[in-house]
C-alpha positions in Angstrom: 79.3 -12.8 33.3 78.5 -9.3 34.3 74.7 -10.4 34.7 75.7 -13.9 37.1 78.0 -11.4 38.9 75.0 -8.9 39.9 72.7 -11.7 40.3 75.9 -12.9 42.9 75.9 -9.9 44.3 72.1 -9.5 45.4 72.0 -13.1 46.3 75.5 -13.4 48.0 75.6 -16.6 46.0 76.9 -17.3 42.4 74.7 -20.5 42.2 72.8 -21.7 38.7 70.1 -22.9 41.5 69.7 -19.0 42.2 69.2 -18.3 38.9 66.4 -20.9 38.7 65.1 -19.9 42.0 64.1 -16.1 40.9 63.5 -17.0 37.5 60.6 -19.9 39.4 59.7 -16.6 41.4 59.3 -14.2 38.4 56.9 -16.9 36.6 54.8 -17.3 39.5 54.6 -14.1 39.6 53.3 -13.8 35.8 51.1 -16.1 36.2 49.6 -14.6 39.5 49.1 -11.3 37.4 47.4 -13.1 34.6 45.3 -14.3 37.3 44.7 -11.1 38.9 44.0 -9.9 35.1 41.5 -12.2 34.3 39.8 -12.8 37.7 39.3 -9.0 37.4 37.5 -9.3 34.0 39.3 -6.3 32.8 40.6 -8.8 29.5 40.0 -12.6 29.0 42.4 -14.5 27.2 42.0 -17.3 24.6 43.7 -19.3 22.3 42.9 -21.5 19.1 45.1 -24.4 17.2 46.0 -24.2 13.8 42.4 -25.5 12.9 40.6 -22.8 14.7 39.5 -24.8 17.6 39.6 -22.9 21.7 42.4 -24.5 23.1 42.5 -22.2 25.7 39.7 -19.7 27.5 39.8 -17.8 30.4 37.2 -19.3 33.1 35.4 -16.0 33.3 35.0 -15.9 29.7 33.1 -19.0 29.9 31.4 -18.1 32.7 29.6 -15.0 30.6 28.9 -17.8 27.7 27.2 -19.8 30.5 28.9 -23.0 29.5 32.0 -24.8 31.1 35.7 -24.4 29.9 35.4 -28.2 29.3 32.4 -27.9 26.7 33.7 -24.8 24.8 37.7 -26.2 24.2 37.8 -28.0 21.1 35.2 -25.9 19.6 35.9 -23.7 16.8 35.8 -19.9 17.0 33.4 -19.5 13.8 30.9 -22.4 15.9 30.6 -19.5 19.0 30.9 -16.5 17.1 30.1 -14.1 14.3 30.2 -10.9 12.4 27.2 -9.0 13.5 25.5 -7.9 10.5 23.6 -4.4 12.3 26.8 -3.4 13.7 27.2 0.5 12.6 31.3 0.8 12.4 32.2 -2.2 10.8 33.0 -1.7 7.0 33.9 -5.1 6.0 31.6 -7.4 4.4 34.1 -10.3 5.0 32.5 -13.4 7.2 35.1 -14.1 10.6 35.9 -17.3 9.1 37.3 -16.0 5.6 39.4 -13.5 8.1 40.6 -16.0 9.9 41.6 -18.4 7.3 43.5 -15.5 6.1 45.8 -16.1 9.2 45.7 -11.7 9.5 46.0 -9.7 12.7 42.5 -9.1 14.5 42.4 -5.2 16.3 39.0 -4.7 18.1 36.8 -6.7 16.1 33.1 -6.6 17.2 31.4 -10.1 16.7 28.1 -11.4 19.1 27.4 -14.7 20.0 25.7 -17.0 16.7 22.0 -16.9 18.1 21.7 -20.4 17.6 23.7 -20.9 20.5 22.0 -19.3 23.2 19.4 -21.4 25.0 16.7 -19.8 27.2 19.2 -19.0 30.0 21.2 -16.7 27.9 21.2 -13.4 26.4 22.7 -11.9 23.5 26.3 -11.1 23.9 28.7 -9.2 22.2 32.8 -9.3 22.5 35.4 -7.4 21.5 38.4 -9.6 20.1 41.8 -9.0 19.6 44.7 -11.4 18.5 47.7 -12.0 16.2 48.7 -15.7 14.6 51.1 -17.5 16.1 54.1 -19.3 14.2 56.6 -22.1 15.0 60.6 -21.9 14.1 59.6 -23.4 11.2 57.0 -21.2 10.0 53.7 -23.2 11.0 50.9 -21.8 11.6 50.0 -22.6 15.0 46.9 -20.7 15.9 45.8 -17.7 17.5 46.8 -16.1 21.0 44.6 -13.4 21.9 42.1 -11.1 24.3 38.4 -10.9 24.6 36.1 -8.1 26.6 32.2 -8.3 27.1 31.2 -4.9 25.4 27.1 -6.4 25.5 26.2 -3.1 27.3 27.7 -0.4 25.6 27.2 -2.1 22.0 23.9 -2.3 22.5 23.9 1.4 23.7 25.6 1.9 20.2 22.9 0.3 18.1 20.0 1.9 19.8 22.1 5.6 19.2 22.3 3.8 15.6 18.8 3.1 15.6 17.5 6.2 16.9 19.3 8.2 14.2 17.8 6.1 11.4 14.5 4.6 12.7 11.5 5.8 13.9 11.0 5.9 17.5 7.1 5.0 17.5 6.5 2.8 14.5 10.0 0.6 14.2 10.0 1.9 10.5 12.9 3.3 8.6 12.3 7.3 9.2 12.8 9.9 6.3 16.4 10.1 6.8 17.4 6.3 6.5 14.8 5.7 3.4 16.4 9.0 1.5 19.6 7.9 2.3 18.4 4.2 0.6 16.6 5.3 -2.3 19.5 7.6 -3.5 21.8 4.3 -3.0 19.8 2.1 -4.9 18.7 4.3 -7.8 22.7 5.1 -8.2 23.7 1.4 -8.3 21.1 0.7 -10.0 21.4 3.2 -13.1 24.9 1.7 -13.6 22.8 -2.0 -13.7 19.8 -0.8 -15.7 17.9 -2.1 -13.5 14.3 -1.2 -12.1 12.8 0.3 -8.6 9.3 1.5 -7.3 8.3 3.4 -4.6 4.6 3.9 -3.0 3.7 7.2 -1.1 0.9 6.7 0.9 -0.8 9.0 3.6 -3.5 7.8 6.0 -6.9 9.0 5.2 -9.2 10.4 8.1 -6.5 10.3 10.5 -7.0 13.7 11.5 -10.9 13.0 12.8 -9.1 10.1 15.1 -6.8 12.8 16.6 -9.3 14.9 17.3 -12.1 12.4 18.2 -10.1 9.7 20.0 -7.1 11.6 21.2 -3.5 11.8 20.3 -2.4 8.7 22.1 -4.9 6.7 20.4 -3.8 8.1 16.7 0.1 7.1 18.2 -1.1 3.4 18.9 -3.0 3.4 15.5 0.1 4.2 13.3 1.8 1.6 15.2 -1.1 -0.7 14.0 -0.7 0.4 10.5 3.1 -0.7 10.7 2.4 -3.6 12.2 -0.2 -4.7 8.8 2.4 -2.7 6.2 5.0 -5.5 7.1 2.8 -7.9 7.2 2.1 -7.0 3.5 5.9 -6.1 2.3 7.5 -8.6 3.8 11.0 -8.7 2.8 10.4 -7.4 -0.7 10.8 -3.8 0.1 12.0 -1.4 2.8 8.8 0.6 4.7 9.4 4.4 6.4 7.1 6.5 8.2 8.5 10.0 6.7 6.3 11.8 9.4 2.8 12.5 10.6 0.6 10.0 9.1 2.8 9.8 5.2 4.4 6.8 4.6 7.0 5.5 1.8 7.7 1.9 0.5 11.0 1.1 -1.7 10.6 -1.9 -3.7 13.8 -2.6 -5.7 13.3 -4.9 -9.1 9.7 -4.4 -9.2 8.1 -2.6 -12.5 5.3 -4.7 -13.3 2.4 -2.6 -12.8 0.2 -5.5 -12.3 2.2 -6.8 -9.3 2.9 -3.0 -8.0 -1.6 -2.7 -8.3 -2.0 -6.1 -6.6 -0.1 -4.8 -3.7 -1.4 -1.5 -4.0 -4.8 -3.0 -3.5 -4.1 -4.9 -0.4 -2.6 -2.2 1.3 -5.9 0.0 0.6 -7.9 -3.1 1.9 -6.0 -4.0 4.9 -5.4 -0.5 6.1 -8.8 -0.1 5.8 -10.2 -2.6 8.1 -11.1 -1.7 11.4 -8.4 -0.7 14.4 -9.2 -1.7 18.2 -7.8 0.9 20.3 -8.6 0.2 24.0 -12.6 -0.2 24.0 -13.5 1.7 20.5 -13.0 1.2 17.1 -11.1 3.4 14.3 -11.5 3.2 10.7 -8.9 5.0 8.4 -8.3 4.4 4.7 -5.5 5.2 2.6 -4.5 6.7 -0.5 -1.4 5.7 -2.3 0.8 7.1 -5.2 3.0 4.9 -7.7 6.3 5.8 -9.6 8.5 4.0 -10.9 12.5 4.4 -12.2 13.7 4.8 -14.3 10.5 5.5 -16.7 8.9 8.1 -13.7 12.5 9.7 -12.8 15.9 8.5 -12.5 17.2 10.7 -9.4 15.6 10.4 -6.6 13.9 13.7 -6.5 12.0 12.9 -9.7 11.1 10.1 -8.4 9.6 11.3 -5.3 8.0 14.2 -6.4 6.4 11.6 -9.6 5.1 9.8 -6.8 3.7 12.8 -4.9 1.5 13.8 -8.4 0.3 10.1 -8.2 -0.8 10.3 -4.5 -2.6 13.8 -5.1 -4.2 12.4 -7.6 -5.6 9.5 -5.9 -6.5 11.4 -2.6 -8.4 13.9 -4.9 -10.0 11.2 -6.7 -12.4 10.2 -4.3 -9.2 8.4 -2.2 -9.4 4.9 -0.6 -7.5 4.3 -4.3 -4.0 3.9 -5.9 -2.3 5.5 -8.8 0.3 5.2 -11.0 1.8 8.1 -12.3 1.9 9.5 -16.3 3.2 12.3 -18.0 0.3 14.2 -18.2 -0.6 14.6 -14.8 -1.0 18.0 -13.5 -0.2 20.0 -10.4 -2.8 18.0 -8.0 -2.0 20.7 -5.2 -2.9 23.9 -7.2 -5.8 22.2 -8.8 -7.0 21.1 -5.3 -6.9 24.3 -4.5 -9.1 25.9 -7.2 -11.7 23.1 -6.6 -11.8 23.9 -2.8 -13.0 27.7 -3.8 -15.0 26.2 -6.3 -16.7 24.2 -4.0 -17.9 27.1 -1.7 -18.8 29.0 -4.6 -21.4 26.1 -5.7 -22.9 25.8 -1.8 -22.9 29.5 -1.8 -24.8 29.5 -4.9 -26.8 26.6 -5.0 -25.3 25.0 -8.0 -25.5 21.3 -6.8 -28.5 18.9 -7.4 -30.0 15.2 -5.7 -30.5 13.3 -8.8 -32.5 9.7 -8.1 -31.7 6.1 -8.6 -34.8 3.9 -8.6 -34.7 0.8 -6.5 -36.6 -1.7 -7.9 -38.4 -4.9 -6.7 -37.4 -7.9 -9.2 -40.9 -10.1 -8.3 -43.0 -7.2 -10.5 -40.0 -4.3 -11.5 -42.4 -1.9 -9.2 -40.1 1.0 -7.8 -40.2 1.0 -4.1 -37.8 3.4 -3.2 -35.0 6.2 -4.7 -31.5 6.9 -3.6 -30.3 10.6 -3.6 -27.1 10.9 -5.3 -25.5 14.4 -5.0 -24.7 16.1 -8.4 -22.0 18.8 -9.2 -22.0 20.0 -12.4 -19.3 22.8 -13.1 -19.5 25.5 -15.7 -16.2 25.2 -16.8 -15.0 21.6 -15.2 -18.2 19.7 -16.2 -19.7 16.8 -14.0 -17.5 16.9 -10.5 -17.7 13.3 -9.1 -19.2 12.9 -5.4 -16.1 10.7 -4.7 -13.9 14.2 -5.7 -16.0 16.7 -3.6 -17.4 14.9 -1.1 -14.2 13.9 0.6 -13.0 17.3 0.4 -16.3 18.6 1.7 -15.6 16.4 5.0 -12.0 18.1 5.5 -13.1 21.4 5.0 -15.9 20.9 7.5 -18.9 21.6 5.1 -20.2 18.3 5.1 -22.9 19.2 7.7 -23.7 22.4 5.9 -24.3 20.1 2.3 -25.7 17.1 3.7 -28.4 19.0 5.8 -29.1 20.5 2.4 -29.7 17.3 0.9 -31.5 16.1 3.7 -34.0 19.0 3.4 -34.3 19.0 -0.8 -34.7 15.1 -0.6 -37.5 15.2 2.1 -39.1 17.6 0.2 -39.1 15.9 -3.7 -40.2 13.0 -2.0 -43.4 14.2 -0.5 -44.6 14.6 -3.9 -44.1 10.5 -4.6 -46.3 8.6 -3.7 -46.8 7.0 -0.2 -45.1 3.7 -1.2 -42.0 5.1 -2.0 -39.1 5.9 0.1 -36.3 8.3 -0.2 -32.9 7.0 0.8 -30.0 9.5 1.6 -26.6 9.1 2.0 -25.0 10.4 5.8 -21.3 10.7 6.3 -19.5 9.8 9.5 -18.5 13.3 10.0 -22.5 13.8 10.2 -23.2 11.0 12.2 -20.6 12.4 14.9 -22.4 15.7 15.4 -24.3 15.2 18.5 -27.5 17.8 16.7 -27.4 15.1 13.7 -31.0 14.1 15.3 -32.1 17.5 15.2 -31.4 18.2 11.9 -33.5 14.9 10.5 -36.2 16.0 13.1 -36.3 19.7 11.8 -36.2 18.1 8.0 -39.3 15.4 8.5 -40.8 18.3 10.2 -40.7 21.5 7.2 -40.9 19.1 4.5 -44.2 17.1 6.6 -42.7 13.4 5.0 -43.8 10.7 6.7 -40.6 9.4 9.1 -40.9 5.4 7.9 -40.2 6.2 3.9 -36.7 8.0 5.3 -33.8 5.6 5.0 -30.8 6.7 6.2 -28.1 5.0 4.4 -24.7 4.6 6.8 -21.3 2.7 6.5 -19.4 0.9 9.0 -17.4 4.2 9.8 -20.0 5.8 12.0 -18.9 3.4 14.2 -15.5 4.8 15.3 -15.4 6.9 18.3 -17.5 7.3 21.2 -19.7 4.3 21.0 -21.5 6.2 23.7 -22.7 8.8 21.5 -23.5 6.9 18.8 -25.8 4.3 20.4 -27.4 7.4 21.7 -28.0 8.5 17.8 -29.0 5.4 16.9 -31.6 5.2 19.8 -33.4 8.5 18.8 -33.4 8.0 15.0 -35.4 4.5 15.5 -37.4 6.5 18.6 -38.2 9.0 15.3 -38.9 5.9 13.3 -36.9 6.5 10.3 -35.3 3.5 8.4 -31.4 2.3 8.7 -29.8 1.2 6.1 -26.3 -0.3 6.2 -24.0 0.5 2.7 -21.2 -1.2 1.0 -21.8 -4.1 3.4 -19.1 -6.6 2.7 -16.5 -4.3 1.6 -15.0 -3.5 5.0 -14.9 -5.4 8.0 -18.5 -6.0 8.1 -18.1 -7.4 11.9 -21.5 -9.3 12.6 -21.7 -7.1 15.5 -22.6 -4.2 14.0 -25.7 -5.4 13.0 -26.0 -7.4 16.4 -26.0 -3.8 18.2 -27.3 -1.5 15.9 -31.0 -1.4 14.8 -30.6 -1.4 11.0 -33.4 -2.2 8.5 -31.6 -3.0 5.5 -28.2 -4.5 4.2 -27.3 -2.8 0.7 -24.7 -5.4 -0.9 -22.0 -3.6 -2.7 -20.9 -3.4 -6.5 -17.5 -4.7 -6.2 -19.4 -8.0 -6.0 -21.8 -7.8 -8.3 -19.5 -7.0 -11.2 -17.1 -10.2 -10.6 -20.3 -12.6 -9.4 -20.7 -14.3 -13.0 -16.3 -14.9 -13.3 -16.2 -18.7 -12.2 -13.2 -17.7 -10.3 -14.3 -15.6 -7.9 -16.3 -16.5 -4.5 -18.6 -13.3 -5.0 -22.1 -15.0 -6.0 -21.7 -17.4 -2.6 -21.1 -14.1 -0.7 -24.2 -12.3 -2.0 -25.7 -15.7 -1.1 -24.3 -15.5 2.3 -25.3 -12.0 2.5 -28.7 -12.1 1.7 -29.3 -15.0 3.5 -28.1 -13.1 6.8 -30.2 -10.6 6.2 -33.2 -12.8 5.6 -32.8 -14.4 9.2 -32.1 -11.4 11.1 -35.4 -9.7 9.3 -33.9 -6.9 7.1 -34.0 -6.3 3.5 -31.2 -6.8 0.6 -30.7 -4.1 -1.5 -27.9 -5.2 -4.6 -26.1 -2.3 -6.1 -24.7 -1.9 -9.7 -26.3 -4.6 -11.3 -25.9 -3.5 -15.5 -26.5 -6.3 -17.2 -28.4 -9.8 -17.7 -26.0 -12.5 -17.3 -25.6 -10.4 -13.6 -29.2 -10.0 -13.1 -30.2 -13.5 -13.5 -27.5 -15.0 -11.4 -28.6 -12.1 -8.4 -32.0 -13.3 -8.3 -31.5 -16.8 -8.3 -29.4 -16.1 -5.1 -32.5 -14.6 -3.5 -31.8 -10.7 -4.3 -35.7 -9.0 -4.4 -34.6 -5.5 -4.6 -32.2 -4.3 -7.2 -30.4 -0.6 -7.7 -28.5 -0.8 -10.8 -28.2 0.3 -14.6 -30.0 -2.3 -16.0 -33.2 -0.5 -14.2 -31.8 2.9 -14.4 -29.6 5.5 -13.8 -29.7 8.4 -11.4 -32.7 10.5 -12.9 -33.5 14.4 -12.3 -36.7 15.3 -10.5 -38.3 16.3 -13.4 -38.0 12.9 -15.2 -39.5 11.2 -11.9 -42.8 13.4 -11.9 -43.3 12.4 -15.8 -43.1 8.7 -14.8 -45.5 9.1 -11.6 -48.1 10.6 -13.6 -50.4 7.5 -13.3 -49.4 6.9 -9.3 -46.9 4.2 -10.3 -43.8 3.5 -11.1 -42.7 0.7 -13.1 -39.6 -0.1 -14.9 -38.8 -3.0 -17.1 -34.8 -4.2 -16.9 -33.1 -3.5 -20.1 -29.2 -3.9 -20.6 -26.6 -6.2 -22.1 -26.5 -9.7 -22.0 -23.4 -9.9 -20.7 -21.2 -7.9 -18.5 -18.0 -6.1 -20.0 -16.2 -4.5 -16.7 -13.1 -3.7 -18.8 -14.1 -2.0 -21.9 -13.5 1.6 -22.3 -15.3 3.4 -25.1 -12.3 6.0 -25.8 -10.6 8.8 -29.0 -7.3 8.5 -28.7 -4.1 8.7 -31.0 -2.0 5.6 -31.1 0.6 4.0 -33.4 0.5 1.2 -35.0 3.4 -0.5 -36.0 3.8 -3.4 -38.4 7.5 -4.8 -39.0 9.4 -1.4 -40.4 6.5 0.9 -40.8 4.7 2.8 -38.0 1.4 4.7 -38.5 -0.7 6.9 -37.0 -4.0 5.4 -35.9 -7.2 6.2 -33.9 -8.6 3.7 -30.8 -12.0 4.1 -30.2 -12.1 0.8 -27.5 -9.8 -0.4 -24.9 -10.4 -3.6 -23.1 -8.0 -5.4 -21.1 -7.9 -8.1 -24.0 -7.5 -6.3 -27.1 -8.7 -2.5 -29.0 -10.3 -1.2 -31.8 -8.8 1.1 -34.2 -9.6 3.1 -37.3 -7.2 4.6 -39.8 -5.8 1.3 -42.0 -6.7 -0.3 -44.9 -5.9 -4.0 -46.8 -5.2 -5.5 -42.9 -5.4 -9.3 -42.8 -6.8 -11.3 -40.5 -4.0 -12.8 -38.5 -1.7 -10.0 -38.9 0.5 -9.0 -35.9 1.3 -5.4 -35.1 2.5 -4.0 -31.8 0.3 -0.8 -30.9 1.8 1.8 -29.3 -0.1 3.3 -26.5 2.3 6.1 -25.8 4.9 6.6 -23.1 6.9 3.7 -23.6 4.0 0.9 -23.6 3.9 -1.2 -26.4 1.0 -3.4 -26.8 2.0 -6.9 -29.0 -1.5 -8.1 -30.8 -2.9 -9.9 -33.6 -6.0 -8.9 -35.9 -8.8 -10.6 -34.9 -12.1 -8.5 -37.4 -11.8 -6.2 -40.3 -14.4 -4.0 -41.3 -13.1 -1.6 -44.0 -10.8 0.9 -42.3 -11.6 -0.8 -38.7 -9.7 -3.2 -37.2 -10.0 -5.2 -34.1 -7.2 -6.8 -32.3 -6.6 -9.3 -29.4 -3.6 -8.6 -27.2 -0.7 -11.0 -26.6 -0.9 -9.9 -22.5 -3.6 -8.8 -20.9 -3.6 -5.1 -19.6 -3.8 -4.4 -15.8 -6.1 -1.5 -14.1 -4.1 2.1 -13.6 -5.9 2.7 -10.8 -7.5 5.3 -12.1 -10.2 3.1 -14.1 -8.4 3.3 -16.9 -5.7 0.5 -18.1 -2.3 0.2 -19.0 0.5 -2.1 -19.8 2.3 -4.1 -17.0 6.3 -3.3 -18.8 7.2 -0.7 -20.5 10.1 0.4 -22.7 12.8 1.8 -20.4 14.8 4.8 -21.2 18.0 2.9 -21.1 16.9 1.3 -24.5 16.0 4.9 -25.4 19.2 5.4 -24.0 21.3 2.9 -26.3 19.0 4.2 -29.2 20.7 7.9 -28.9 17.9 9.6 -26.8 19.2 10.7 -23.1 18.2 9.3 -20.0 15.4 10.8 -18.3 12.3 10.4 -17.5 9.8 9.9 -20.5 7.7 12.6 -21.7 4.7 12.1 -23.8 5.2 10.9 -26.8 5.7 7.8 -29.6 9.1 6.7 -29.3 9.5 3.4 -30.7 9.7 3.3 -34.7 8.6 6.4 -34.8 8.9 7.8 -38.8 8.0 10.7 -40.4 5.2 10.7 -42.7 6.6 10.6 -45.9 9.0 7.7 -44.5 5.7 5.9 -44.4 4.8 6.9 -47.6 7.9 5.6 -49.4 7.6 2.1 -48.5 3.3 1.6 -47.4 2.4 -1.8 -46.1 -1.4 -0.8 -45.4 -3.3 1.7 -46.9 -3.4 5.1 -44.3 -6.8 6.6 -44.2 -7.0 10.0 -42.7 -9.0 10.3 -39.1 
C-alpha cells in the first residue's frame, strides 16, 4: 500500500494503468540503454541455449565477425571460437567446450576466432568473454547470458611483448632465455619418465669474414637465411634458438639414437653450407656442431650444455665443417686450443712445417704428370698436426697469407728441379684469394724460384667466390694474364653452381673423395656423378682430376667412367722431397697402382681394452679392429663358432655379436646392429645403457664416466666359474 500510495501521490492518480504506464516507461528505457550500450561498442551481449547454440548476438558483434546476425544464431559457440593456444596468461589447458559443458561461470576468458572461419575478408580476432549459466524454476539448464569485447589490438600487443621476451627479434627463433627456460623443463619431467633428450650446439663457421667483407647488414640477412634452412631441417621434431651472435642450439626431446642424431647432424653441415644470395653476391659459411645427449652426457641442464660445448670445440678444432658427439674422455678443447695457437706461431717462427707431395698420375701409362703440395706439421711433443686442425686456425688468426705465401715460394722452388712435364699444384685459401696483392705474391714466387708459369696450378674451392665479385674477377683476370693453371677442388661437394665454371677461367675439375669411396655401394648415385662430372668437364675442355682412389674395385670402376688422371693411395701417398728426387733419377716418373682389391671405408686398425661378456662371466679382452659390422679381439681361448657374447665397448655401449673365425686366442665377430660414424672418424653404438638402469642396479644417477659397467666382476669372480680360457694381453 505504502508503495501504490507514493506512486498516487506523484501521479495524482491511484490507477493499476499508472503502474503499467511507468513500469512500460522504465523498460523502454532499459532497453534504450542497452541500445546505447551496445551501439557504443563498449560491451556486446550474447546468449546461447541449453545446447550451446547463439541465440542471441549483439548486431555490432556480428558486424566485427563480418557475418550477419541471421548466419551466426543457431551456431554453436565452440563452431566460432576457441582457446588460443599462444595466449601468455591463460593457465588452463582445458578446451572452451569441456568448460562449457561444465555449465561454470566464465570471467575474462581470452579465446580468438577458429581460423577456419575467416575467409579472405577477415582478420584474426580475439574477444574477451564473460557469462554465468542460466537456470529455470526448475533447475534446467537453460544456457548462457553474457558479454563480449574485441581486445584484437591490445592482445596482439600482449603476444608480441610475449614474443619479444622469449624470441629472437631477427631470426624468429626461440632466444637463450626461452630454450634455457625449455631444456630445464624437459630434462626435469623427463628424469621423473626416464626418458631421453639431445641437444646440438652449433656456431657458424667463417661468419666473421662475411661481417667484415660484406657488411653487418648482410651477416643479419644471412642468419635469417640459416633459420630459415634449420627449420626446414627440424621440423617439428625439436625446438631451434639463436643463443646470440652466430651460436645456435637445437632441443630434440626422445631422440638418443646416434645414428638418427649423425643423419641430421650431417644435413645441417651440408645445407648450411651451400651457398647464400645476399643482394647481388654470394656467401659461403659452414658449421660446426656439438652432440650430447641426457641422461648418459648430463642429467641437469648445465651438464648437458657444457657436454655439448666439449663436443662443438672439438669439432671446430678438428678441421670444422664436422659434427661430434661427446665422450668421457674429451678434454678442455678451449685450453688445448689455446696451446696449439702458440704452438702454431712457434712452428712459422721456426720453420718447423713441410710441403710433402702427392703424385697425380695418368691411368692410360701410370706416368706422373703433376704433384699436389700438402702442408705438414709435425709437432715435437703432439706428433703429426692435421692441415684440417691448423689450417682453419691459421685463417682466424690471420696467418694464412704469411703460411701459404711460404708454401707458394718452397713449392715453386722443389718443383724447378722436376722435370718440365710436371706440374706443382698448391692449395689457396679464400682468405688468400681476397687479398687484393694475392697476384703479387704468385708473380714474386714464379719470379725468385724462375718456374715456368703454365706447370703452376692453383687449386681453389667454391668459397673464393663470396664477396666482391668485382675483385675477384679482377684476380682471376691477372692469374690467367700470368698464365698459371686453375684448378677447381672438391667439386661436387658444395653447390657446384654451373656458373662458376661458366665465369671463371678454370683448367681443371678435381672430383672429390666423398664420392669415390661410396661409388662401388649399388646404393648410392656417386659413380653416375663422377660420370656426370667428368663428362662436363670433357665438353667444356678441362681436365678431371679423381681424388682418394685406395683401392681396385674403386680404380676400375673410375676409369671405365672416363677418369684419366688419378690422385689417390693406390698410386701413392704424400711423399717428402727427398723421395721424389730418388724416383726422378732417370727423368721419369712412373708408378704402378698397387692396393686392395676391395675398398673397406669402415675398418679401423685399433689397441683398445674391451669386455667381453658371455652369459654370467665378463672378461677382459683386447680389439685390434673395428668395423661397422663386427671386431676382432685377442685374449680368449676354446670359443666356438656361433657363440654369442655382447662386447662391451665402454661407456655404456654394448655391442650384441656372434663369432664368426677362430684362430687360437683370436676371435672375430659379426655384430647384431651395425655401428654408426662418431663423427670423429671413429664409430660407436646407436643406444646405449642409460644410467637410470645403472640407477635401478644401485649406482647414482649421473652422467657416465669411463668405465665397464655392465657385468662387470672381479678377476678372481672369473676365475671361479671360467667359461673360456683368459690369455693374458
Amino acid at each position: 500500500m505504502a508503495v501504490k500510495g507514493l506512486l498516487k501521490a506523484f501521479s495524482n492518480g491511484s490507477s493499476d494503468e499508472s503502474i503499467s504506464v511507468i513500469t512500460s516507461k522504465n523498460h523502454s528505457r532499459r532497453l534504450e540503454v542497452l541500445d546505447d550500450f551496445e551501439q557504443a561498442g563498449i560491451n556486446w551481449l550474447w546468449a546461447t541455449d541449453a545446447e550451446g547454440r547463439f541465440v542471441y548476438l549483439s548486431e555490432k558483434a556480428a558486424e566485427n565477425l563480418n557475418k550477419p546476425v541471421e548466419e551466426i544464431l543457431a551456431q554453436p559457440l565452440t563452431a566460432l571460437f576457441e582457446n588460443d593456444p599462444d595466449n601468455p596468461d591463460e593457465k588452463s589447458d582445458r578446451p572452451l567446450h569441456y568448460q562449457l559443458s561444465r555449465r561454470s561461470k566464465l570471467r575474462d576468458l581470452v579465446v580468438r576466432r577458429v581460423p577456419a572461419t575467416l575467409s579472405q575478408d577477415d582478420h584474426p580476432t580475439w574477444w574477451m568473454i564473460s557469462a554465468h549459466p542460466k537456470f529455470d524454476d526448475s533447475g534446467e539448464f537453460q544456457g548462457y547470458r553474457g558479454s563480449a569485447k574485441d581486445i584484437t589490438v591490445e592482445y596482439q600487443r600482449k603476444l608480441e611483448d610475449s614474443r619479444l621476451a622469449e624470441f629472437d627479434s631477427l631470426t624468429g627463433l626461440a632466444n637463450r632465455h626461452r630454450m634455457d627456460t625449455q631444456l630445464t623443463g624437459i630434462l626435469g619431467a623427463f628424469k621423473a619418465a626416464n626418458r631421453s633428450c639431445a641437444i646440438m650446439m652449433l656456431d657458424l663457421d667463417r661468419f666473421k669474414q662475411v661481417n667484415d667483407t660484406m657488411g653487418h647488414p648482410a651477416g643479419d640477412e644471412l642468419l635469417k637465411q640459416v633459420a630459415k634452412r634449420m627449420r626446414t631441417i627440424i621440423g617439428d621434431r625439436g625446438e631451434i634458438g639463436r643463443l646470440g651472435g652466430d651460436e645456435f642450439q637445437v632441443i630434440l626431446p626422445d631422440l638418443d639414437d646416434r645414428g638418427k642424431l649423425g643423419e641430421i647432424a650431417e644435413k645441417i653441415v651440408k645445407i648450411v653450407s651451400q651457398p647464400y644470395p645476399i643482394e647481388d653476391k654470394s656467401a659461403v659459411i659452414g658449421t660446426s656442431i656439438g652432440i650430447a645427449v641426457a641422461p648418459y652426457d648430463g642429467v641437469e641442464k648445465d651438464e648437458l650444455v657444457r657436454s655439448s660445448d666439449l663436443a662443438l670445440y672439438s669439432a671446430k678444432n678438428s678441421g670444422r665443417g664436422q659434427f661430434r658427439f661427446y665422450s668421457a674422455d674429451l678434454k678442455d678443447e678451449e685450453e688445448e686450443r689455446r696451446l696449439l695457437v702458440e704452438d702454431l706461431r712457434d712452428a712459422l717462427d721456426n720453420d718447423q712445417l713441410e710441403l710433402h707431395y702427392q703424385p697425380v698420375v695418368r691411368t692410360d701409362d701410370h706416368m706422373v704428370v703433376g704433384f699436389e703440395g700438402l702442408m705438414r706439421w709435425v709437432h715435437p711433443e703432439r706428433g703429426a698436426v692435421s692441415p684440417g686442425v691448423f689450417i682453419p686456425i691459421a685463417e682466424e688468426l690471420n696467418l694464412i697469407n704469411q703460411l701459404g705465401e711460404w708454401a707458394l715460394r718452397k713449392a715453386c722452388t722443389d718443383a724447378l728441379q722436376w722435370p718440365k712435364s710436371v706440374r706443382i699444384a698448391v692449395n689457396v685459401s679464400a682468405v688468400q684469394f681476397a687479398n687484393s696483392g694475392f697476384p703479387e705474391i704468385v708473380m714474386n714466387a714464379l719470379a725468385s724460384s724462375g718456374l715456368e708459369p703454365e706447370r703452376l696450378e692453383l687449386e681453389l674451392t667454391e668459397s673464393v667466390f663470396m664477396g666482391d665479385s668485382e675483385t675477384i674477377d679482377n684476380t682471376f683476370k691477372i692469374l690467367k694474364e700470368l698464365g698459371v693453371r686453375l684448378a677447381l677442388d672438391d667439386f661436387g661437394t658444395g653447390y657446384s653452381s654451373l656458373s662458376y665454371l661458366r665465369s671463371a677461367p678454370f683448367d681443371k675439375i678435381k672430383v672429390d673423395k666423398s664420392f669415390v669411396d661410396s661409388c662401388t655401394q649399388k646404393d648410392k648415385n656417386s659413380a653416375k656423378i663422377i660420370a656426370a662430372i667428368v663428362s662436363l668437364s670433357e665438353a667444356l675442355g678441362m681436365e678431371t682430376t679423381v681424388e682418394g682412389v685406395e683401392a681396385f674395385d674403386q680404380f676400375d670402376l673410375v676409369c671405365s667412367k672416363g677418369a684419366r688422371y688419378i690422385q689417390g693411395w693406390i698410386y701413392s701417398k704424400a711423399l717428402k722431397l727427398e723421395e721424389i728426387e730418388e724416383n726422378l733419377g732417370t727423368g721419369l716418373f712412373k708408378i704402378e697402382p698397387d692396393g686392395p682389391d676391395l675398398y673397406r671405408p669402415d675398418r679401423r686398425t685399433v689397441f683398445r681394452r674391451i669386455g667381453a661378456i658371455h652369459e654370467d662371466h665378463r672378461y677382459d679382452v683386447v680389439m685390434r679392429d673395428l668395423s661397422k659390422t663386427g671386431a676382432r679381439f685377442e685374449g680368449l681361448l676354446g670359443v666356438p663358432i656361433g657363440t654369442q657374447l655382447v662386447l662391451d665397448l665402454g661407456g655404456g655401449q654394448l655391442v650384441i655379436s656372434t663369432v664368426i673365425r677362430v684362430k687360437e686366442a683370436t676371435v672375430a665377430t659379426e655384430f647384431e646392429t651395425p655401428l654408426v660414424s662418431d663423427g670423429a672418424g671413429g664409430l660407436c653404438t646407436r643406444h646405449r645403457v642409460s644410467p637410470y638402469d645403472l640407477a635401478a642396479a644401485g649406482m647414482p644417477l649421473a652422467a657416465l664416466p669411463p668405465g665397464n659397467y655392465p657385468l662387470a666382476q672381479s678377476a678372481s669372480e672369473q676365475a671361479s666359474k671360467p667359461k673360456f680360457m683368459q690369455v693374458a694381453v
